[in-house]
DRENDRENMAR-924508 format. One record per residue (C-alpha): residue number from 1; residue in one letter; x, y, z. Coordinates in steps of 0.1 Angstrom, whole numbers, plus 5000, padded with zeros to 4 digits. Layout:
<recs>
<domar=NUM marnu=A px=X py=Y pz=Z>
...
</recs>
This chain:
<recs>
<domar=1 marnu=X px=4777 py=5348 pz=5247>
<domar=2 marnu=X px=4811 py=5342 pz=5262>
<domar=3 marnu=X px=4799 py=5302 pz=5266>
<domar=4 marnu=X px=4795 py=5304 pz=5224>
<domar=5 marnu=X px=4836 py=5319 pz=5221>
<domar=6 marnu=X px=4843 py=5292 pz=5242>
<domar=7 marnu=X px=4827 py=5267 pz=5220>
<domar=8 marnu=X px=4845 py=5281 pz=5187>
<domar=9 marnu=X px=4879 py=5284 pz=5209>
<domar=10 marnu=X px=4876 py=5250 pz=5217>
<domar=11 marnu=X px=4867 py=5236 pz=5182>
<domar=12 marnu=X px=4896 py=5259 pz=5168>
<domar=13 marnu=X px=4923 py=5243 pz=5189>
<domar=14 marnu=X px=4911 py=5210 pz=5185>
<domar=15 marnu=X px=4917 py=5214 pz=5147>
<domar=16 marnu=X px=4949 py=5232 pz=5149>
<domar=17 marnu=X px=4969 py=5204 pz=5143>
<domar=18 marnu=X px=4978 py=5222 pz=5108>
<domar=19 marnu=X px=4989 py=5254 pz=5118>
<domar=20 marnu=X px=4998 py=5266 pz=5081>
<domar=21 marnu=X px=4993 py=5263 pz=5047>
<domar=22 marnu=X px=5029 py=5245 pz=5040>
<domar=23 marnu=X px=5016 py=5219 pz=5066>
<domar=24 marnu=X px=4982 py=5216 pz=5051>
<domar=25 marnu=X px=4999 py=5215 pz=5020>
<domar=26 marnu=X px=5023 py=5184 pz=5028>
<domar=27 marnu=X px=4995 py=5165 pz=5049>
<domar=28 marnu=X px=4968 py=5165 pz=5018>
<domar=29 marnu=X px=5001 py=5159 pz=4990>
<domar=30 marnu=X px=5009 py=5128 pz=5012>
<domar=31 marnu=X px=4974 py=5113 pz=5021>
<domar=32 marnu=X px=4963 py=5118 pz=4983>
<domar=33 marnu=X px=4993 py=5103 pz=4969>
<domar=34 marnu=X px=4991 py=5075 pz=4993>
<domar=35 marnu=X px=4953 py=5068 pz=4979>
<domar=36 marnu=X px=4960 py=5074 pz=4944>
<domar=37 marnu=X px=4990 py=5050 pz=4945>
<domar=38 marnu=X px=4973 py=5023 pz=4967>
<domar=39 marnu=X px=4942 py=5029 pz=4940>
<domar=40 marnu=X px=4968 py=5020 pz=4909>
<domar=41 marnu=X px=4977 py=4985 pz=4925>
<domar=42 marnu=X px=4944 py=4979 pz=4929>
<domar=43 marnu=X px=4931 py=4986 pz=4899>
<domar=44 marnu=X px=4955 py=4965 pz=4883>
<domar=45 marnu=X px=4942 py=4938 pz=4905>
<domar=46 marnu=X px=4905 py=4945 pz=4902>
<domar=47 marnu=X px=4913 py=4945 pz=4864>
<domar=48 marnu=X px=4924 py=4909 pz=4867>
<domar=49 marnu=X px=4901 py=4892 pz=4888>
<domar=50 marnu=X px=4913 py=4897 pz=4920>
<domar=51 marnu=X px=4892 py=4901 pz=4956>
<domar=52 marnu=X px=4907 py=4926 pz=4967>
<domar=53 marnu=X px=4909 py=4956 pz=4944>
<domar=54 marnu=X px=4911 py=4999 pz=4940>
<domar=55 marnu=X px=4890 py=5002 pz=4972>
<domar=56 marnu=X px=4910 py=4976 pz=4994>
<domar=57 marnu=X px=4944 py=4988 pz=4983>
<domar=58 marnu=X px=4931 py=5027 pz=4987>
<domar=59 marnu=X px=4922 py=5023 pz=5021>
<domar=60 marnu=X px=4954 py=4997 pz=5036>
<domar=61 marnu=X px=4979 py=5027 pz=5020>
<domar=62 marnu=X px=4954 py=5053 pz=5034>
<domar=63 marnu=X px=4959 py=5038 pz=5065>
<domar=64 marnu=X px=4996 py=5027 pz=5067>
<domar=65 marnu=X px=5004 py=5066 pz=5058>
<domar=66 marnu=X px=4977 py=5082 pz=5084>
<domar=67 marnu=X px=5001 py=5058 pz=5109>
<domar=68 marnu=X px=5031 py=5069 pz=5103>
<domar=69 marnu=X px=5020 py=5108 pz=5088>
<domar=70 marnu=X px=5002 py=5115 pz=5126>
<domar=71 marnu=X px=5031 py=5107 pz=5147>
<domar=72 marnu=X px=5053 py=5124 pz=5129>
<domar=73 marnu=X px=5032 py=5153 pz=5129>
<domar=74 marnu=X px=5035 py=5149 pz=5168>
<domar=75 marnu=X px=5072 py=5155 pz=5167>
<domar=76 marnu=X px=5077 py=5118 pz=5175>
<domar=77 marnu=X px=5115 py=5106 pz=5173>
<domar=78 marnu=X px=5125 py=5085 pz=5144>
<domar=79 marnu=X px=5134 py=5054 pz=5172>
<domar=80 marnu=X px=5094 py=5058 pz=5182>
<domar=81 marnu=X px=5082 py=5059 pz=5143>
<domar=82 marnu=X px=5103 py=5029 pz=5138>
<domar=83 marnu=X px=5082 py=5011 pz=5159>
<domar=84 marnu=X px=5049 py=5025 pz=5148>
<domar=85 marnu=X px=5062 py=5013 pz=5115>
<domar=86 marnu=X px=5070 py=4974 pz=5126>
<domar=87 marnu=X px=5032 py=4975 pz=5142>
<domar=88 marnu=X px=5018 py=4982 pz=5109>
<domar=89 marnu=X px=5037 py=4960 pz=5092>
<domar=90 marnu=X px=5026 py=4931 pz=5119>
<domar=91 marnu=X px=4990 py=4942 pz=5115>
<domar=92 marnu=X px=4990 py=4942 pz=5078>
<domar=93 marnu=X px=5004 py=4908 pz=5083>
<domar=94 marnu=X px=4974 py=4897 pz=5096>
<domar=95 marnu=X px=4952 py=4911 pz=5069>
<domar=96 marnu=X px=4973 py=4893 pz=5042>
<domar=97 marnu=X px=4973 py=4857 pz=5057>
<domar=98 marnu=X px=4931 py=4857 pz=5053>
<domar=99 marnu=X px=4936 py=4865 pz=5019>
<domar=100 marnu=X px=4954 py=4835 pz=5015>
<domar=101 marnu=X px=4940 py=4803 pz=5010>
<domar=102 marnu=X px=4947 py=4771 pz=5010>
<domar=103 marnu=X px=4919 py=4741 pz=4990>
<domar=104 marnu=X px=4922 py=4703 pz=4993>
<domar=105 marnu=X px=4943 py=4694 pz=4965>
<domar=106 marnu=X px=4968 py=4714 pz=4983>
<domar=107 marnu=X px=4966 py=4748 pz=4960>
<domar=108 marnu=X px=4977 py=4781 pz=4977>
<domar=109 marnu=X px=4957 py=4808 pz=4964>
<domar=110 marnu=X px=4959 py=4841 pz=4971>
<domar=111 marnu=X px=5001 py=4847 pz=4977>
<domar=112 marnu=X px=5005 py=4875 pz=4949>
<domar=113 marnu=X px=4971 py=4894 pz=4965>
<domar=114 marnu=X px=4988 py=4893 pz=4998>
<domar=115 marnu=X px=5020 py=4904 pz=4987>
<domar=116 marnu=X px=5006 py=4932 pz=4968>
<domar=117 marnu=X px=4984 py=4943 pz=4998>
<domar=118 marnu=X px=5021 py=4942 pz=5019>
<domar=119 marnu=X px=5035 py=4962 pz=4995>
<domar=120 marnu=X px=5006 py=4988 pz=4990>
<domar=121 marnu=X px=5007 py=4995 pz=5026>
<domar=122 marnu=X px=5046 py=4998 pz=5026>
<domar=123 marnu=X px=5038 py=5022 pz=4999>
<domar=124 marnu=X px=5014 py=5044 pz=5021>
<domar=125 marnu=X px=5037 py=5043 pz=5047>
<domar=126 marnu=X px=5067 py=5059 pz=5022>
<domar=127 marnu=X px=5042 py=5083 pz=5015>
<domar=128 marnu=X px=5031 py=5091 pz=5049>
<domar=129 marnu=X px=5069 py=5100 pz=5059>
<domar=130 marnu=X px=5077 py=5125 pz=5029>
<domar=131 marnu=X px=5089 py=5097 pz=5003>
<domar=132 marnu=X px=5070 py=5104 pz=4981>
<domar=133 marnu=X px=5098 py=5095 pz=4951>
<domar=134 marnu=X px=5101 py=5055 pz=4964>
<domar=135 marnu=X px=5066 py=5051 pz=4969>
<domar=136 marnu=X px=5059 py=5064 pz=4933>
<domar=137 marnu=X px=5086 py=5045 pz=4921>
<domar=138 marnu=X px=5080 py=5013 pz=4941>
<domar=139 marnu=X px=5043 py=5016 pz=4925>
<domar=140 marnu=X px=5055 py=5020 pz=4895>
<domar=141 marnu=X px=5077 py=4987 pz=4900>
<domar=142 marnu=X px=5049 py=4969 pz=4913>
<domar=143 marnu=X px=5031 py=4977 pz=4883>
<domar=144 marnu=X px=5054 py=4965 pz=4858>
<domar=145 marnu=X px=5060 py=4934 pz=4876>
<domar=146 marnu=X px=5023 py=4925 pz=4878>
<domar=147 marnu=X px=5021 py=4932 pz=4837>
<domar=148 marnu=X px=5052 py=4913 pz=4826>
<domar=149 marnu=X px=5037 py=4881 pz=4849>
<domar=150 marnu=X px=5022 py=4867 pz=4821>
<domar=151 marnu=X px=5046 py=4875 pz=4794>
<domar=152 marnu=X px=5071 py=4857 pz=4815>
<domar=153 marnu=X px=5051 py=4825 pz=4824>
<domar=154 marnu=X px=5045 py=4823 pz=4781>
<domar=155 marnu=X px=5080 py=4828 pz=4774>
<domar=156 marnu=X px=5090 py=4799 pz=4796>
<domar=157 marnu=X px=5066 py=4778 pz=4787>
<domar=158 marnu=X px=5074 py=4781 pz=4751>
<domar=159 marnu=X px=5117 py=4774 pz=4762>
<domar=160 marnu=X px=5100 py=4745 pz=4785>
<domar=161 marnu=X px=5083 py=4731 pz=4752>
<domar=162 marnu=X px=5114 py=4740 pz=4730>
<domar=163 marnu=X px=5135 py=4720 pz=4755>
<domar=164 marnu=X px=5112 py=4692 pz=4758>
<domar=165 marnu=X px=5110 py=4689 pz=4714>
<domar=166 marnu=X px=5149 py=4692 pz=4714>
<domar=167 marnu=X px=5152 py=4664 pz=4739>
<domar=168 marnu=X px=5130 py=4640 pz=4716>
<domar=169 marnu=X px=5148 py=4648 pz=4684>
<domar=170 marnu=X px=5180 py=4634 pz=4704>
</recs>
């Protein structure tokens, strides 16, 4: 029997990275709220189209927060997080430039879905450290900017056809 305690020892330390409830607390508010967030951007996008959509965006700010939220928890120094940071803001880097494409009549698709993607996982990442304010915020941003697009592009049309009439009648 003393081979079995060692076996639920060992399993018990190896998941006593929480030690208490506060902790537990914080570490499921963060991850969730990194998810949900990265799961409004990409609903937007999936609502419009887009390739990459709620699952895509879920995961990168999943992942950007798990980066930054794990250190952390590790007591690592703000100097050290800084450059966990710049790695996963290089890495999502990569992710973003295959999302962008470029076809023979020299047409770049796919800018705003890379942007967004940047900016979901900079979102997970606010999460991950305990920002939890600027991420929902920055979402909240994001979204708005995404929805008046349109609007926008109409209304200037419409002053580019005004302009263009006004120049005839003179």
């Amino acid at each position: 029997m003393a081979w079995w305690h060692a076996v639920i020892e060992t399993i018990a330390s190896e998941f006593s990275d929480l030690p208490d409830v506060p902790q537990f607390t914080r570490l499921v508010l963060r991850l969730l709220l990194a998810a949900l967030l990265g799961g409004l951007l990409g609903l937007q996008r999936e609502r419009h189209g887009k390739e990459a959509g709620v699952r895509t965006h879920m995961l990168v700010a999943l992942g950007a927060a798990m980066f930054v939220l794990v250190p952390q928890q590790a007591g690592m120094e703000a100097a050290d997080l800084s450059r966990v940071m710049q790695g996963v803001i290089a890495g999502i880097g990569f992710l973003c430039a295959g999302t962008i494409l470029k076809s023979g009549d020299d047409q770049v698709r796919g800018l705003t879905t890379a942007a967004g993607i940047w900016l979901t996982a900079a979102i997970g990442m606010a999460a991950g450290v305990g920002r939890e304010t600027t991420a929902v915020l920055s979402t909240m941003l994001a979204l708005a900017i995404l929805a008046l697009e349109g609007p926008i592009r109409r209304l200037m049309r419409g002053r580019g056809a005004q302009g263009a009439e006004a120049d005839r009648e003179h």
